[in-house]
N, C-alpha and C positions, 0 to 999 in steps of 0.2 A: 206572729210566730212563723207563719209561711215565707215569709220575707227572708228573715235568717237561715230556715230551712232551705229555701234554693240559691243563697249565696252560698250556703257551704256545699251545695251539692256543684254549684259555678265552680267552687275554689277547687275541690273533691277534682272535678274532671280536669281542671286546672293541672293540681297535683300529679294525676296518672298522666296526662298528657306528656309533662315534664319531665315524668319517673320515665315513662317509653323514650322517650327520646335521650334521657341522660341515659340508659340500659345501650340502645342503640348507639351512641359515640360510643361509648364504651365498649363494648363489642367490636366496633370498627378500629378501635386502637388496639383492641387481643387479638386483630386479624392483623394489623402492622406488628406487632411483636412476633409472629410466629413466620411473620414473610421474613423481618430481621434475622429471628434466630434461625431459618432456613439459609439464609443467606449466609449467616457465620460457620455454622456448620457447610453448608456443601461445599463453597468458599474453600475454609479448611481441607478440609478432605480431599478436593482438587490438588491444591497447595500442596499438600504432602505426596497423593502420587506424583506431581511434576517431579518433587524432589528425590523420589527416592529412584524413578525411573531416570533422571539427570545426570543422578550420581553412579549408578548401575553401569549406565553408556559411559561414563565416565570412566569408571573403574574398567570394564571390559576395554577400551580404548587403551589407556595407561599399556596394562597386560599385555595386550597384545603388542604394541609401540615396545616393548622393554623388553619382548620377548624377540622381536622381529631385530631387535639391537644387540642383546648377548648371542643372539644366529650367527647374524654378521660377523662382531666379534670375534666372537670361536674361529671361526670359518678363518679369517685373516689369521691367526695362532697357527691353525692346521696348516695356512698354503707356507707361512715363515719356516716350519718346522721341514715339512714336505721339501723346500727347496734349499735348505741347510744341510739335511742330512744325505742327501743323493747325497755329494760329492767327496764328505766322509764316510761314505759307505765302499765308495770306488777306492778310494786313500788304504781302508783297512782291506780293502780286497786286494790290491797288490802289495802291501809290505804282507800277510798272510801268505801269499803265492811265494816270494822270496823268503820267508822265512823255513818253506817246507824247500827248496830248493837248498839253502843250508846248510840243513838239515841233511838233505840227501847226499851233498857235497862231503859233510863231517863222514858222515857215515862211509862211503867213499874212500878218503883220504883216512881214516882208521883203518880201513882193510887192506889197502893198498904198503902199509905201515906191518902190518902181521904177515903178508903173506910170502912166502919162501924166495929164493934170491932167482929162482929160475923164471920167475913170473913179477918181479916186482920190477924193473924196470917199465913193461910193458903197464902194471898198473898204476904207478907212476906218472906216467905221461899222458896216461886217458884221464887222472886226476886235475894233473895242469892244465891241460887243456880245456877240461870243463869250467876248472876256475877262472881260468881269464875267461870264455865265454860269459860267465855269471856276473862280473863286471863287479868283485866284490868292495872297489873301491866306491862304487855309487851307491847313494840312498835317497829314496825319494822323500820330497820336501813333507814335513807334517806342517798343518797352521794352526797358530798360538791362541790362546782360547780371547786375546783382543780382536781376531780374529774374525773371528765363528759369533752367529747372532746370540746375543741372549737376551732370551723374551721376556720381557713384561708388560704389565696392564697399569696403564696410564687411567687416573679416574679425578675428575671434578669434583671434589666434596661438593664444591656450592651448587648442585642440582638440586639438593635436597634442601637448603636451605631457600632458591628460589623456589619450588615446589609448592615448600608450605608455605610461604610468602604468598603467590599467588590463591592457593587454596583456600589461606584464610581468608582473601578477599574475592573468592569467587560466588557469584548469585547472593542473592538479598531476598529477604521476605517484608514485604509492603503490607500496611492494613488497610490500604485505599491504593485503588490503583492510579497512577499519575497523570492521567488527563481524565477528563471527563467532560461527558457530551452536555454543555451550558444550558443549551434552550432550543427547541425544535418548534417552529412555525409552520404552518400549514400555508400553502398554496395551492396551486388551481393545479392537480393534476401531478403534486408533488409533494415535497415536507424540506426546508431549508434548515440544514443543521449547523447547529455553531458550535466552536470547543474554543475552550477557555483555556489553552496552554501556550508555550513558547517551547516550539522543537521547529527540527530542520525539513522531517516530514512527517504527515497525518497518514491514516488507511484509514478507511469506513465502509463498514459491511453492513447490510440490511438482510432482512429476511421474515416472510410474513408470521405474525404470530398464531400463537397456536396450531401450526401444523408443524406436526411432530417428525414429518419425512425430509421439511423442507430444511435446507443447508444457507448458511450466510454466503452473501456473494458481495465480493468489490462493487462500492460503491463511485469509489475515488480512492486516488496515492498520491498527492503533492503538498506541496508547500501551503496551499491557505486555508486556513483556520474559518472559512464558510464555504459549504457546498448545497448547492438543489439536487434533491433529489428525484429526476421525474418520473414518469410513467407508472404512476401508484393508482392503485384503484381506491376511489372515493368509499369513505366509511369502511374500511379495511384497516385493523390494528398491524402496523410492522413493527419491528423492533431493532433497533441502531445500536451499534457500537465501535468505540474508534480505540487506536493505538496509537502510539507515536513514537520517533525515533531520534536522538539527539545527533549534533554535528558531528556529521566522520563515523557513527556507528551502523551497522549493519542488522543486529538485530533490532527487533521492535518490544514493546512495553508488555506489559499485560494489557487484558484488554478491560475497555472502562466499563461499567455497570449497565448491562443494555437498557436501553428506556424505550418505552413504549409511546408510538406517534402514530398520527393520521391524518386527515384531511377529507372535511364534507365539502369542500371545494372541486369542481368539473373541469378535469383542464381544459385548458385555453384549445378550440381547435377550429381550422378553416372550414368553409363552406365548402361543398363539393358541388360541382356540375357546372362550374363557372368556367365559361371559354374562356382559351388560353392556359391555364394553369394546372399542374399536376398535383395532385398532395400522395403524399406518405400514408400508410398504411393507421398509422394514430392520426392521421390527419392535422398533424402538429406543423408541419414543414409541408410549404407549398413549392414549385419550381414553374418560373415563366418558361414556357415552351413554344410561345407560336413565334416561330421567326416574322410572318407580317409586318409590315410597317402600322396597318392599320391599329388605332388603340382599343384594348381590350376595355371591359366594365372592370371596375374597383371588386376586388376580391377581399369579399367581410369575412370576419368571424359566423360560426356557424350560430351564435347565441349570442345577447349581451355579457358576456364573464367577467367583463372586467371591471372591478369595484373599486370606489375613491378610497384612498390608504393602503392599496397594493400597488406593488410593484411590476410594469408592463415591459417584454426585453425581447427585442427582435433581435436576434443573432444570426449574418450573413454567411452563411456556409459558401455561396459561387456568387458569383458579379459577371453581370454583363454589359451593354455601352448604356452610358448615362444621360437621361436623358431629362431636362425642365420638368417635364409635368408626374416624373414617378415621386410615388406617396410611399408613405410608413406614417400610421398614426390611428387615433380615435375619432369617434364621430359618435350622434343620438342615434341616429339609424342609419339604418342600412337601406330600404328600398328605394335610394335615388337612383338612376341610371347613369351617373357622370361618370366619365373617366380615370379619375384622378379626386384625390380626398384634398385637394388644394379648393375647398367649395365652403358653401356655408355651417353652421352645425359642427365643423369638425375641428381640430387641428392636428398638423402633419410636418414631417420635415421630408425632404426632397433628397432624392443621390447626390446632389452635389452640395449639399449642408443649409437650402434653406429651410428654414422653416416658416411656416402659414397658418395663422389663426384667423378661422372663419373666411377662409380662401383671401386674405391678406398678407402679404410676403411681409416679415418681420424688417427692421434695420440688422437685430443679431445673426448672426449664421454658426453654425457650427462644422464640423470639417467632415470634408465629403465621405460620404459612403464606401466601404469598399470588404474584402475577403476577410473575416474575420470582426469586422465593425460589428458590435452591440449597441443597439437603441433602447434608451429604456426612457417610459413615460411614467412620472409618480405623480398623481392628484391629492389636492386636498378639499374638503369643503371649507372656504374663506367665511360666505357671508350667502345668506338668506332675505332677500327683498321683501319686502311685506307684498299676501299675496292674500286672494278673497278668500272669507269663511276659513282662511286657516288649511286651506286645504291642498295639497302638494298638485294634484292633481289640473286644479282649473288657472296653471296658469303663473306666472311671476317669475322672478330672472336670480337666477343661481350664478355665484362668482365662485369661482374654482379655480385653484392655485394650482397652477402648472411648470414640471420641471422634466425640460429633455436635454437629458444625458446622450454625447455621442464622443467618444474617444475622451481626452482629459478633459475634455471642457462641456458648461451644462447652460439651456438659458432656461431662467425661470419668468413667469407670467401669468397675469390672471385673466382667466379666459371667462366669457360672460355669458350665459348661453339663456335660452329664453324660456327653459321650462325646467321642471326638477327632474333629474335622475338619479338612483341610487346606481346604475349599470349601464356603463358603454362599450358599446361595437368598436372595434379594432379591425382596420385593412390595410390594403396594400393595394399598389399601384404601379406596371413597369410596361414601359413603351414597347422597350428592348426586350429579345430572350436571351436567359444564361442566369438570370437572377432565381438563387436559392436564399426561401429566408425560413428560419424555425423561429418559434414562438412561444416565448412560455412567461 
């Protein structure tokens, strides 16, 4: 009877065990519905002031455009009218002046007509006289009303029918915004974002999460559809989102749904104190500065960082003269004293495109170094040698597939190295100064 009794007390906890945990998914999908339905709502509500502020600028724009237009207009009316009428104003001003002169004239010659014979010769002849003065055979020209302007207002019906034409096809509401950010991986000291769209160009803004003061800032503006993003601090939530803009257009998209990234990863950075070389403030970017001919020590990474399955990319910001023995590359360690990573343990490729596995010049080469040049090293683990007790530690030889990329061309190889590592040292190597290289 005890037997059954603590199976079913097994099963019992079994049960609550199960019921806790189906309670908890459960809950964790009422916390996805409520982030959802926050998202349609605020979404919405965004959406609708855009639009009503759009159309607002829109309408006050018009107004004023149509009002700044029937101004004008007028105005052109006013100066036609203005410069029409001067000169039949002058026209009625002198046949008025002649016509009171006629006037005066008749008036005259009626009296002259009445009044007694002792004095009418003499008024008479002051009559005649006037009137030939008066010149009453002349008249001044009037002009005919083909003339004289007559105004009217010239109007385009089809404004109004382009108008609505365009109107009904201005702005669009979207229920998912048109690009979106695909997949964000983590790197040493970054997060590499990818979008899965076809446009002519991307924007990408970042900004750390949860602080509620901080503002998005460009990340990047061009054409390709993956960018690193670096200088992130490790275990720091940011939050990304892109736009995009089709060929020939000026405005940009809505923006895509921010998603949340990070990286427990340490960026890549140089060693400090090592003669000859300068670093940068992140210690990302080193600069050879001793002009000497003498050769400086190999300038390592400050830590092992760089792990098999990530991507290693020396990008040459300055060049200086080129010389055999400068390195870019990996190595187990760091505490040799050599020169140049052209040595054992390591492999390296040279300013002038060659490359050295295990301080042995390859037959491949790839092309020289120079302003602008990217080096990138990707490892893989091949194959695992049978090694004692099983233990990484004590010993056995690691084959590790090797690929450097330098301008379009890449050589790949498997490099055999004589103990297990999960992390390699990364340096450099330059005879010459003027060499700037960043690292990430």
């Amino acid at each position: 009877m005890s037997v059954e009794v603590d199976l079913l007390l097994q099963e019992a906890k079994e049960n609550i065990e199960a019921a806790q945990n189906y309670r908890s998914e459960l809950q964790q999908r009422l916390h996805g519905l409520n982030q959802a339905r926050k998202q349609v709502r605020g979404s919405s509500g965004q959406a609708r002031e855009a639009l009503r502020r759009h159309f607002a600028e829109l309408q006050a724009a018009a107004t004023r455009l149509l009002t700044e237009r029937l101004a004008g207009l007028l105005a052109e009316v006013d100066a036609i009218e203005a410069d029409s009428i001067k000169p039949l104003d002058d026209c009625q001003s002198l046949i008025e002046h002649g016509v009171g002169q006629a006037d005066e004239l008749l008036r005259e010659g009626e009296a002259a007509l009445r009044c007694g014979l002792g004095e009418k010769e003499d008024k008479l002849g002051s009559f005649t006289k006037k009137a030939m003065h008066i010149q009453l055979d002349s008249l001044p020209e009037v002009p005919g009303l083909v003339d004289v302007p007559c105004v009217s207002a010239q109007l385009d019906d089809s404004l109004l029918g382009l108008l609505r034409d365009r109107v009904s096809r201005h702005g669009s509401v979207l229920s998912h915004p048109p690009v979106q950010i695909e997949e964000l991986q983590e790197r040493p000291g970054g997060i590499l974002v990818d979008e899965d769209f076809a446009a002519s160009d991307y924007r990408l803004q970042y900004r750390r999460s949860g602080s509620g003061g901080s503002q998005y800032e460009d990340a990047y503006i061009g054409r390709d559809c993956e960018f690193l993003v670096l200088h992130l601090d490790p275990h720091t939530d940011y939050l990304f989102r892109v736009c995009a803009r089709g060929e020939g257009r000026t405005e940009w998209s809505p923006w895509s749904i921010p998603q949340t990234g990070y990286t427990t990863l340490a960026p890549h950075e140089w060693r400090s104190g090592t003669d000859g070389y300068i670093l940068s403030s992140r210690r990302n970017i080193a600069l050879r500065n001793d002009s000497s001919q003498t050769p400086c020590p190999v300038l390592y990474s400050n830590a092992p960082t760089y792990f098999c399955g990530q991507t290693l990319t020396f990008k040459i910001t300055a060049a200086g003269q080129m010389d055999p023995r400068d390195s870019l590359g990996v190595c187990i360690d760091s505490e040799r004293g050599e020169d140049s990573l052209q040595r054992d343990q390591a492999v390296c490729i040279s300013t002038n495109g060659a490359v050295f596995v295990n301080g042995k010049e390859m037959t491949n080469q790839l092309p020289a170094i120079s302003i602008g040049s990217a080096v990138t090293f990707d490892m893989e683990v091949v194959s695992l040698f049978p090694i004692s007790n099983n233990n990484l530690s004590e010993g056995g030889h690691f084959k590790l597939r090797v690929t450097i990329g330098s301008g379009n061309r890449e050589v790949v190889f498997d490099w055999l190295v004589d103990q297990a590592v999960d992390c390699l040292f990364f340096g450099c190597s330059f005879v010459h100064s003027g060499w700037k290289v960043l690292v990430f």
